[in-house]
N, CA, C and O atoms as a GROMACS GRO file, in nm:
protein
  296
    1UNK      N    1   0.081   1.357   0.886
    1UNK     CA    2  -0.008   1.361   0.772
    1UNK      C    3  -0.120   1.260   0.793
    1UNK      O    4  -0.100   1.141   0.814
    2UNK      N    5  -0.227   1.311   0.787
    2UNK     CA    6  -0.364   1.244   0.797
    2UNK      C    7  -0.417   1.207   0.683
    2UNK      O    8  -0.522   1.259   0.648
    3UNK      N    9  -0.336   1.083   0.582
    3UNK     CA   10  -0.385   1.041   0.462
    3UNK      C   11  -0.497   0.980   0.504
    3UNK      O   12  -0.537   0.980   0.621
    4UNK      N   13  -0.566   0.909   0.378
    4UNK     CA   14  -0.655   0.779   0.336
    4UNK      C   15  -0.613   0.677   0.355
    4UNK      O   16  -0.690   0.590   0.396
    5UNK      N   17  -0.465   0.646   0.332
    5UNK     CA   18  -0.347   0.601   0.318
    5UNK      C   19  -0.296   0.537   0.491
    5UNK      O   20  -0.299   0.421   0.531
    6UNK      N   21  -0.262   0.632   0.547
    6UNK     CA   22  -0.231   0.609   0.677
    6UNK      C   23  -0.352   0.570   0.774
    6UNK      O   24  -0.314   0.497   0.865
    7UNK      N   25  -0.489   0.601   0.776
    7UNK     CA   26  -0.561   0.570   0.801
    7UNK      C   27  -0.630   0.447   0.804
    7UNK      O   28  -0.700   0.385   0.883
    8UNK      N   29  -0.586   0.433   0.693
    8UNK     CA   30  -0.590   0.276   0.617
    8UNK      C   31  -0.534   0.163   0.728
    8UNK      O   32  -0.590   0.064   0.774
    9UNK      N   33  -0.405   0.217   0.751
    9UNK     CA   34  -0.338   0.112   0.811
    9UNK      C   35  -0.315   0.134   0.975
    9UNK      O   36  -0.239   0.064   1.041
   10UNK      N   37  -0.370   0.210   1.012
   10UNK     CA   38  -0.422   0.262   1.114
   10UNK      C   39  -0.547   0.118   1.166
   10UNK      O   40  -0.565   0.068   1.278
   11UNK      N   41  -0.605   0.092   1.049
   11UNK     CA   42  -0.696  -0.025   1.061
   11UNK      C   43  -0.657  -0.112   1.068
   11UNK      O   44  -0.692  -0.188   1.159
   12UNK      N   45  -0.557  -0.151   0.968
   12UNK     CA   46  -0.459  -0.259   0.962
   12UNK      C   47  -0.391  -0.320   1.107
   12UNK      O   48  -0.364  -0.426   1.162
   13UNK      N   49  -0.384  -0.192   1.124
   13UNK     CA   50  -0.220  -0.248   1.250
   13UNK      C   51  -0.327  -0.290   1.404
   13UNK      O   52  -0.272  -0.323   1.510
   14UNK      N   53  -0.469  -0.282   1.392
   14UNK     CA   54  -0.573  -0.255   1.498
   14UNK      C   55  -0.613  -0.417   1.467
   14UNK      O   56  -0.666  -0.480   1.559
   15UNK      N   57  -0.589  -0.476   1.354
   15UNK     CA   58  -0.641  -0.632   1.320
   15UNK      C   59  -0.584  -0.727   1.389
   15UNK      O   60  -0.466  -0.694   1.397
   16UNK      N   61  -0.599  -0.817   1.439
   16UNK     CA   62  -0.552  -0.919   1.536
   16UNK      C   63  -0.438  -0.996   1.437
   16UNK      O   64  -0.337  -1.031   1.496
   17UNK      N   65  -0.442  -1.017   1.336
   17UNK     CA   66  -0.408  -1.106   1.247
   17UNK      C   67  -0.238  -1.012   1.238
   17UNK      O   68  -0.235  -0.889   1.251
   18UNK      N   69  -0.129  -1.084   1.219
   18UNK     CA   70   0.023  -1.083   1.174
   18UNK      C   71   0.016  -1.110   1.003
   18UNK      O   72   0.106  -1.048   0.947
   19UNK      N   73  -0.047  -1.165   0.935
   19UNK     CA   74  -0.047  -1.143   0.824
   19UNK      C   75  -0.172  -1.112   0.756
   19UNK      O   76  -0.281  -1.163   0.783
   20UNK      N   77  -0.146  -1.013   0.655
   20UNK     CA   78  -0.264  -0.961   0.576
   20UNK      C   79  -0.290  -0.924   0.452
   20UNK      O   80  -0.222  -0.823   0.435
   21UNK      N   81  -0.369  -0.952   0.322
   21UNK     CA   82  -0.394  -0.948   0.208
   21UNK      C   83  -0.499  -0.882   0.175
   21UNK      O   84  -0.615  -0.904   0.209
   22UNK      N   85  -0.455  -0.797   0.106
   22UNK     CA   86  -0.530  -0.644   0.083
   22UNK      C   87  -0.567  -0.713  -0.093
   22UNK      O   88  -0.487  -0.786  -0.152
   23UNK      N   89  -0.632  -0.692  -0.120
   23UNK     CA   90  -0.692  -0.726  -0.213
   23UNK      C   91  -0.778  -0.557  -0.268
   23UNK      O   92  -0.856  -0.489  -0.202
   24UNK      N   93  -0.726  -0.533  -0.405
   24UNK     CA   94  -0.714  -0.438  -0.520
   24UNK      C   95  -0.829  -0.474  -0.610
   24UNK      O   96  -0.815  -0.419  -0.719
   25UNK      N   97  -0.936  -0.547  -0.602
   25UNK     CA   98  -0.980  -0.619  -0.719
   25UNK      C   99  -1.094  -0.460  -0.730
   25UNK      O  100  -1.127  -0.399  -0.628
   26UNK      N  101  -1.122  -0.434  -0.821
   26UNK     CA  102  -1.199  -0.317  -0.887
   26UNK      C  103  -1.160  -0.188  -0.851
   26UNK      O  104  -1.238  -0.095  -0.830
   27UNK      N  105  -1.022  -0.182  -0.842
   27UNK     CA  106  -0.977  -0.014  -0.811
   27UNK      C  107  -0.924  -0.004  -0.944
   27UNK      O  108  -0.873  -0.107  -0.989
   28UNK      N  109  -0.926   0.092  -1.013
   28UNK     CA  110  -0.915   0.151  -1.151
   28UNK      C  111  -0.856   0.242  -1.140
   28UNK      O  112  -0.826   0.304  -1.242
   29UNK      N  113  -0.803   0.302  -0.972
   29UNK     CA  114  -0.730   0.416  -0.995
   29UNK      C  115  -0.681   0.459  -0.900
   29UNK      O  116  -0.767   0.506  -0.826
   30UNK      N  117  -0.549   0.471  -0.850
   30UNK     CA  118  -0.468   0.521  -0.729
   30UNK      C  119  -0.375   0.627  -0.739
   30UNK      O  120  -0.278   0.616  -0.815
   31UNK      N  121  -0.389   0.706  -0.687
   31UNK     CA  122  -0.258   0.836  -0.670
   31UNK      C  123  -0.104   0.811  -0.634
   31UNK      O  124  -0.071   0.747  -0.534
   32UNK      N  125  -0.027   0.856  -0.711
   32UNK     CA  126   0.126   0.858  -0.688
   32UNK      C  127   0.123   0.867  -0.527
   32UNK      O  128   0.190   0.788  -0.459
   33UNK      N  129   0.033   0.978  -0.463
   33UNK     CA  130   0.041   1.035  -0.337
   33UNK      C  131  -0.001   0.882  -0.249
   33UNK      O  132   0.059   0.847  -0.147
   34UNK      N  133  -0.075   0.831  -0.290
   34UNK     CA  134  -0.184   0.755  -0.218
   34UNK      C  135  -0.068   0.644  -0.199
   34UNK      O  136  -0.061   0.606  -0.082
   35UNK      N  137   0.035   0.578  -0.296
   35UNK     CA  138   0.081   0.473  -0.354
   35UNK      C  139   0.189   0.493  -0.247
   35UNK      O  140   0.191   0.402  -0.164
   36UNK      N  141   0.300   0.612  -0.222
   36UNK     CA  142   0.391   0.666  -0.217
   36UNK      C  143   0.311   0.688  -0.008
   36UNK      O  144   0.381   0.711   0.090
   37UNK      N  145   0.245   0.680  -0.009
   37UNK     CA  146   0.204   0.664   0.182
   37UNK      C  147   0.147   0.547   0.186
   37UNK      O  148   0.147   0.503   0.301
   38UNK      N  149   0.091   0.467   0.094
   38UNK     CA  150   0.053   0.322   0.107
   38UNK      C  151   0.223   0.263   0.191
   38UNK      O  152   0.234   0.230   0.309
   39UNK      N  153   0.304   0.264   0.116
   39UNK     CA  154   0.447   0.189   0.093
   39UNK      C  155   0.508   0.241   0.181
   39UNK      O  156   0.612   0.177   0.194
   40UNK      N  157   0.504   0.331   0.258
   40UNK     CA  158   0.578   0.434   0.371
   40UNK      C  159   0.518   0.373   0.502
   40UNK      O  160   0.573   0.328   0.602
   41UNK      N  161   0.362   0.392   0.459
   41UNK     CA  162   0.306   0.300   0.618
   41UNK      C  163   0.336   0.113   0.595
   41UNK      O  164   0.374   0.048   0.692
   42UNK      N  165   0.319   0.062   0.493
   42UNK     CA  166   0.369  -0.062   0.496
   42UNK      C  167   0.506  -0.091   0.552
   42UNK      O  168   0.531  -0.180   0.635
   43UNK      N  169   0.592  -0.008   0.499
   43UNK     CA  170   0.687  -0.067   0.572
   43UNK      C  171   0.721  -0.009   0.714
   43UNK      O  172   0.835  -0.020   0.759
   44UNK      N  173   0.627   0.050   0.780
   44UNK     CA  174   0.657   0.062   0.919
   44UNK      C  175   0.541  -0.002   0.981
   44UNK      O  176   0.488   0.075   1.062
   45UNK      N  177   0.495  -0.089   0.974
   45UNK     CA  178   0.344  -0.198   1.025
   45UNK      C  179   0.471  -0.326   1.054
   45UNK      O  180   0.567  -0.365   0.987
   46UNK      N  181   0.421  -0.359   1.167
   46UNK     CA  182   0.489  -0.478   1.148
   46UNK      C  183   0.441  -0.615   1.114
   46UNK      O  184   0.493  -0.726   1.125
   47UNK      N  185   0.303  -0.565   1.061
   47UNK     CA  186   0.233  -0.704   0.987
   47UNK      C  187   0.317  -0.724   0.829
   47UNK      O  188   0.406  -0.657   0.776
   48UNK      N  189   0.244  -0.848   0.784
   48UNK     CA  190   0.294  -0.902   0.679
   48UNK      C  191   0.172  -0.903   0.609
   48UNK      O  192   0.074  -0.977   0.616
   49UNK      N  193   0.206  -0.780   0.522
   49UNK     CA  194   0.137  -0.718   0.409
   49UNK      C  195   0.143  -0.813   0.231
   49UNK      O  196   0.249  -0.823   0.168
   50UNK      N  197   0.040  -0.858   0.191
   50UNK     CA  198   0.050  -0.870   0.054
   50UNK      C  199  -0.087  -0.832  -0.015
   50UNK      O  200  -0.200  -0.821   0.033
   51UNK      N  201  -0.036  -0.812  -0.156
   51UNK     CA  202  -0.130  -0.748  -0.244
   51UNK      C  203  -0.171  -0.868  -0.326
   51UNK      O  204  -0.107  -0.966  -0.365
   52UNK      N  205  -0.278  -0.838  -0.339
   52UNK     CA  206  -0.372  -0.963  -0.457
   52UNK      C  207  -0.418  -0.888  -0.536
   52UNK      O  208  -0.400  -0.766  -0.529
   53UNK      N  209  -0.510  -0.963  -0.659
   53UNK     CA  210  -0.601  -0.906  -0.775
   53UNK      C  211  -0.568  -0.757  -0.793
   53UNK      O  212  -0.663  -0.684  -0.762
   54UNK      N  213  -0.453  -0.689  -0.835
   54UNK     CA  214  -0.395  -0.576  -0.857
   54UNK      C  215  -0.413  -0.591  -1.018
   54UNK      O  216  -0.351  -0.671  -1.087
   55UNK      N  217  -0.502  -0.506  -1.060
   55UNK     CA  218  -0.553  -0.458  -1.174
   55UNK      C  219  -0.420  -0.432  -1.259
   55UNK      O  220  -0.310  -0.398  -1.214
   56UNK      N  221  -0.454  -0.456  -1.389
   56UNK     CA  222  -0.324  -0.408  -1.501
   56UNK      C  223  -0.379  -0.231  -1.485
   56UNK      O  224  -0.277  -0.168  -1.511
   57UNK      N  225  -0.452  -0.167  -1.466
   57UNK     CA  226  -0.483  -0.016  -1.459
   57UNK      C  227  -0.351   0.043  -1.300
   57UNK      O  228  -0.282   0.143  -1.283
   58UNK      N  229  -0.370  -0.058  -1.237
   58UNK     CA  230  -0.323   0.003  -1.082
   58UNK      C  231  -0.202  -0.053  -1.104
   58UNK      O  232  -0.095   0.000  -1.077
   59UNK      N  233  -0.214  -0.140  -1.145
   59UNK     CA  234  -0.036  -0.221  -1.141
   59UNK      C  235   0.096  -0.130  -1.145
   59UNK      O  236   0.181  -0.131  -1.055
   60UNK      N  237   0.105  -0.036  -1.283
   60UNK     CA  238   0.224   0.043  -1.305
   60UNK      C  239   0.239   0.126  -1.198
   60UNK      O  240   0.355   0.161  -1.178
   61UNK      N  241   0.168   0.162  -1.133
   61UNK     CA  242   0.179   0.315  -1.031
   61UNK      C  243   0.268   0.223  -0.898
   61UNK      O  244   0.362   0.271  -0.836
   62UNK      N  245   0.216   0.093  -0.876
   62UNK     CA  246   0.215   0.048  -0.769
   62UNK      C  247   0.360   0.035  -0.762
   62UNK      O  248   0.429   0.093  -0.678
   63UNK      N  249   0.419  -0.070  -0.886
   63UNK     CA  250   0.516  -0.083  -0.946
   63UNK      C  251   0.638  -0.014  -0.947
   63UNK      O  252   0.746  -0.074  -0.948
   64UNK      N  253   0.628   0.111  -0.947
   64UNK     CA  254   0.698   0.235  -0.955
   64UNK      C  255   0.723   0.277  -0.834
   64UNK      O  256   0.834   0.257  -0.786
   65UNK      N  257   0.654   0.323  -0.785
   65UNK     CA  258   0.654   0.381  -0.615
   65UNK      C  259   0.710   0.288  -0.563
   65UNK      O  260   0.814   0.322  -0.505
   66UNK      N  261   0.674   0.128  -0.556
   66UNK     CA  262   0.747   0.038  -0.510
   66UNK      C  263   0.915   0.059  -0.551
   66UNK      O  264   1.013   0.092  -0.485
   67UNK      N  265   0.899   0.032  -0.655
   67UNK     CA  266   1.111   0.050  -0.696
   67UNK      C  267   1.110   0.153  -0.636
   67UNK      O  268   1.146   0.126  -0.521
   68UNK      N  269   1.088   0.272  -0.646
   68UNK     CA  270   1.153   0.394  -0.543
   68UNK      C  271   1.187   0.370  -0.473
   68UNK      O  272   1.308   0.370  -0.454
   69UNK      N  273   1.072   0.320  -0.359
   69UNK     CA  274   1.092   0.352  -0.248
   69UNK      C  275   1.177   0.212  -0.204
   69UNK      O  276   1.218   0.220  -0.088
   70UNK      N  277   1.212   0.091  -0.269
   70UNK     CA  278   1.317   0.002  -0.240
   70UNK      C  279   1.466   0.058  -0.277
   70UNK      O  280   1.563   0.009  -0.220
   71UNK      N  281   1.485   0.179  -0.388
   71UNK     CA  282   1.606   0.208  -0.360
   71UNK      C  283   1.639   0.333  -0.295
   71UNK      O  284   1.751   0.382  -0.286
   72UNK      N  285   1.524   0.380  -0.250
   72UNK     CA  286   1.528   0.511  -0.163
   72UNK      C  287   1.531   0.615  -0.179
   72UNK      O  288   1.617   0.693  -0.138
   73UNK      N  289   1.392   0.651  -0.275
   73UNK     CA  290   1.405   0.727  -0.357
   73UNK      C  291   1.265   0.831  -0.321
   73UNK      O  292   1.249   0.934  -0.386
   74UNK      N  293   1.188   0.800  -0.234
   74UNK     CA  294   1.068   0.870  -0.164
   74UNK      C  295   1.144   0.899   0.001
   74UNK      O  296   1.079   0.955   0.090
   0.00000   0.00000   0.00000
């Protein structure tokens, strides 16, 4: 699958840097889909991923997909 998503980190994993902070500040809006391959390619990167300035709009989606996919549910 050729997401936005995977592509994304396609960039990511190309960065010299082992740790990295993705910063959310003015996104107002992310897809279950988008959230749900964000978290699929994160955890197969072997960088060290964190999220900053994650909007109260983006927060719940993120939130969610996250618990899923920690109890294995995507």
């Amino acid at each position: 699958m050729n997401s936005v998503a995977s592509t994304f980190f396609e960039e990511i994993n190309n960065l010299p840097e082992d740790e990295i902070k993705i910063s959310f500040e003015n996104i107002i809006f992310i897809s279950r889909s988008f959230a749900q391959e964000y978290f699929i390619q994160k955890n197969k990167t072997e960088k060290i991923i964190t999220e900053i300035n994650i909007p109260e709009e983006v927060s719940p989606i993120l939130e969610i997909v996250e618990r899923s996919f920690k109890i294995g549910g995507i």
